[in-house]
C-alpha positions as CSV (number, residue, x, y, z in Angstrom):
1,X,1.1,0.6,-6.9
2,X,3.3,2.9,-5.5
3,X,2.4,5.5,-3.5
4,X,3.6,8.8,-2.8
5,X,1.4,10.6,0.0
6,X,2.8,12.1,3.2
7,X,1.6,9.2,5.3
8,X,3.0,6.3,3.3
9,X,6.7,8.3,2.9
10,X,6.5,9.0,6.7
11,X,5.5,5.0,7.6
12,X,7.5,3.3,5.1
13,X,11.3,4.0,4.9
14,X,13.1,6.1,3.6
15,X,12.3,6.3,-0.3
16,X,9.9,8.7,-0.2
17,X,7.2,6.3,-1.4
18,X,5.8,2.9,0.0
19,X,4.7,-0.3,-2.3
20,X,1.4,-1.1,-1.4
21,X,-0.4,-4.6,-2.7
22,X,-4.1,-5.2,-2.3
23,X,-5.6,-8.4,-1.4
24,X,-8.2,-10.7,0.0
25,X,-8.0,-10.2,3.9
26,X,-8.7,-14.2,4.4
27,X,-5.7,-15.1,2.4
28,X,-3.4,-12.7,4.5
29,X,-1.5,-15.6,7.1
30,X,0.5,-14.3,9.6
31,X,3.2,-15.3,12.5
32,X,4.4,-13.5,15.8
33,X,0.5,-11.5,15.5
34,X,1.7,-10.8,19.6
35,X,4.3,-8.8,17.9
36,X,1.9,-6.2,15.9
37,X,0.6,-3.2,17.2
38,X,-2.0,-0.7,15.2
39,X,-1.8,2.8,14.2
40,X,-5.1,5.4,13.0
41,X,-3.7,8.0,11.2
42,X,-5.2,11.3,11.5
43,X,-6.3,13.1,8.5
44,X,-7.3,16.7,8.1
45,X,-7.9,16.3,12.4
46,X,-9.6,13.2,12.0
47,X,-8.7,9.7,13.0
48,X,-9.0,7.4,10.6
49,X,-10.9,3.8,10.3
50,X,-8.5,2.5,8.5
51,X,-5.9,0.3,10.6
52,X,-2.3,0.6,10.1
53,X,-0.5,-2.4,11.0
54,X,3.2,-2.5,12.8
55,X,6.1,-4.7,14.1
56,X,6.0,-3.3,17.8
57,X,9.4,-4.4,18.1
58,X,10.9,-2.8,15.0
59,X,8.7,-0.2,13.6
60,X,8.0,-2.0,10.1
61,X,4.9,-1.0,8.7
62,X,3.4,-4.2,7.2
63,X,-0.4,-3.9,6.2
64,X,-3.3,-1.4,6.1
65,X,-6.7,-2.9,6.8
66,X,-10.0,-0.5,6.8
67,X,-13.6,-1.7,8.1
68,X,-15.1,0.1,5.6
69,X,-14.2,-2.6,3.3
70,X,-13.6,-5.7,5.3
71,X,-12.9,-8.3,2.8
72,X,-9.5,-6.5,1.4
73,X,-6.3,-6.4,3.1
74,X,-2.9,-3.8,1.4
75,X,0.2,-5.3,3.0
76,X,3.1,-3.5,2.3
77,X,5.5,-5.2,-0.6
78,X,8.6,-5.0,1.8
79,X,6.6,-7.0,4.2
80,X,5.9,-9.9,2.4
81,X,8.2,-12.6,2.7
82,X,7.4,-14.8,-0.4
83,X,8.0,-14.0,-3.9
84,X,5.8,-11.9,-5.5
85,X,4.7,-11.6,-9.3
86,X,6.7,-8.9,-11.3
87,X,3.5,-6.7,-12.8
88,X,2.6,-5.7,-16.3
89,X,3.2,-2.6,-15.4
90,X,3.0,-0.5,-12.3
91,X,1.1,2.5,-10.8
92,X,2.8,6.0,-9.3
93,X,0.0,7.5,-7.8
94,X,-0.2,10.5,-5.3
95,X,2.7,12.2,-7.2
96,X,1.2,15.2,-6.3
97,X,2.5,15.2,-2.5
98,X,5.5,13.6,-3.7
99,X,8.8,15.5,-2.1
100,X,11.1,17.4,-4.4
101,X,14.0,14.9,-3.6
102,X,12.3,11.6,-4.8
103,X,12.8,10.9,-8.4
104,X,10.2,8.2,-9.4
105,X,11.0,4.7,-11.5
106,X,8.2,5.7,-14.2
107,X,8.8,3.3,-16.9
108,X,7.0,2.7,-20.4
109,X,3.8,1.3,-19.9
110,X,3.3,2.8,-16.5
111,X,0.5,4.7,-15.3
112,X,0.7,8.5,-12.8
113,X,-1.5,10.5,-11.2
114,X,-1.2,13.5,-9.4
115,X,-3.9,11.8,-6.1
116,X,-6.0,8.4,-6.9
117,X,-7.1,6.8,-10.1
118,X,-10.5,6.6,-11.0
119,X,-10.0,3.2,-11.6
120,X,-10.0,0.7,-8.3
121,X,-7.2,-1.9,-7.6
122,X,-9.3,-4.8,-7.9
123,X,-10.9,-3.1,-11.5
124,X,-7.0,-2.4,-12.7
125,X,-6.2,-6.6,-11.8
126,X,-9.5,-7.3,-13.0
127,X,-8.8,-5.1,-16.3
128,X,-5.6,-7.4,-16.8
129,X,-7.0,-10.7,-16.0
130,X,-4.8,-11.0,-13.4
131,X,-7.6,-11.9,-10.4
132,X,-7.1,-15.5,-9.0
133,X,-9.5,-17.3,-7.4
């Protein structure tokens, strides 16, 4: 899933989009956890639930986690450091916010939207038969 809002662009790097995964939020293991610090962005004036998870040393964003659905976990792609499964086929969303200057990878079979999809991450894996147990 790629995504292309303000707050992903500004958290992310540089491409004017972020690569977000979802996951189970047991299955995320990680090292140096003295070394992360959390971020609530603030939407429309509001701070949000949702945790946004940093390298205090370097800046890197690395996952997203939200209370409001405790069981799932969105690490960012350029955080994970073991090899990931190349998808079927991938998801642009939020091209609507999307800055004049990027110029998004869409390929054949992949799917846009101008926000979010109807459709979930875990029904799109689900969809695919891609959840493992």
């Amino acid at each position: 899933m790629r995504c292309y809002c303000s707050i992903c662009r500004k958290t992310a790097g540089g491409g004017g989009y972020s690569i977000n995964l979802g996951g189970a939020a047991a299955s995320l293991k990680v090292r140096g956890e003295d070394n992360i610090t959390v971020f609530h962005a603030r939407i429309d004036g509001q701070e949000s639930p949702g945790e946004r998870r940093f390298c205090k040393t370097c800046g890197s964003a690395l996952w997203v986690w939200d209370p409001r659905w405790p069981e799932l976990v969105h690490p960012f792609a350029s955080a994970i450091d073991t090899d990931l499964p190349v998808p079927p086929e991938r998801v642009h969303l939020m091209l609507g916010s999307m800055p004049d200057w990027v110029q998004p990878d869409i390929r054949e079979f992949d799917k846009q939207f101008e926000e979010y999809p109807d459709e979930s991450i875990a029904d799109w894996h689900a969809s695919r038969g891609l959840i493992v147990d």
